[in-house]
N, C-alpha and C positions, 0 to 999 in steps of 0.2 A: 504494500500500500504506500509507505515512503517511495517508494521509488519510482511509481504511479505520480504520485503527487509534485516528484522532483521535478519530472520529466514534464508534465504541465506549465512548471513554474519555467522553466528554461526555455520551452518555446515559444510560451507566453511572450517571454522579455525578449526573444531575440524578435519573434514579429510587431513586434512594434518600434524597433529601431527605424524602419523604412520613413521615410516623409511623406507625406499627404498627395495626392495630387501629380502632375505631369513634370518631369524634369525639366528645369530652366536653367540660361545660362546667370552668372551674377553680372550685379550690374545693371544702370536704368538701358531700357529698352532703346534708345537711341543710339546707343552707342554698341547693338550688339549687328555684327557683320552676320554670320550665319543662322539659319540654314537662306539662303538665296537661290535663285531659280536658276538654273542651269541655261543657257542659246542652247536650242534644238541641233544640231550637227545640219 
């Protein structure tokens, strides 16, 4: 049952390390270069 219960508590905490939401670069929004559209070939 410990070890039941350990094993909750460690994936508990490691799934919530993640951030919320979509990856963003840092930094205000003007000043980011990428992702940009590619000229078609």
């Amino acid at each position: 049952m410990r070890l039941l219960i350990l094993s909750v508590m460690i994936a508990l905490s490691l799934a919530s390390c993640g951030r919320y939401g979509p990856p963003s670069p840092p930094g205000p929004a003007a000043d980011i270069t990428y992702p940009r559209t590619y000229p078609a070939p």
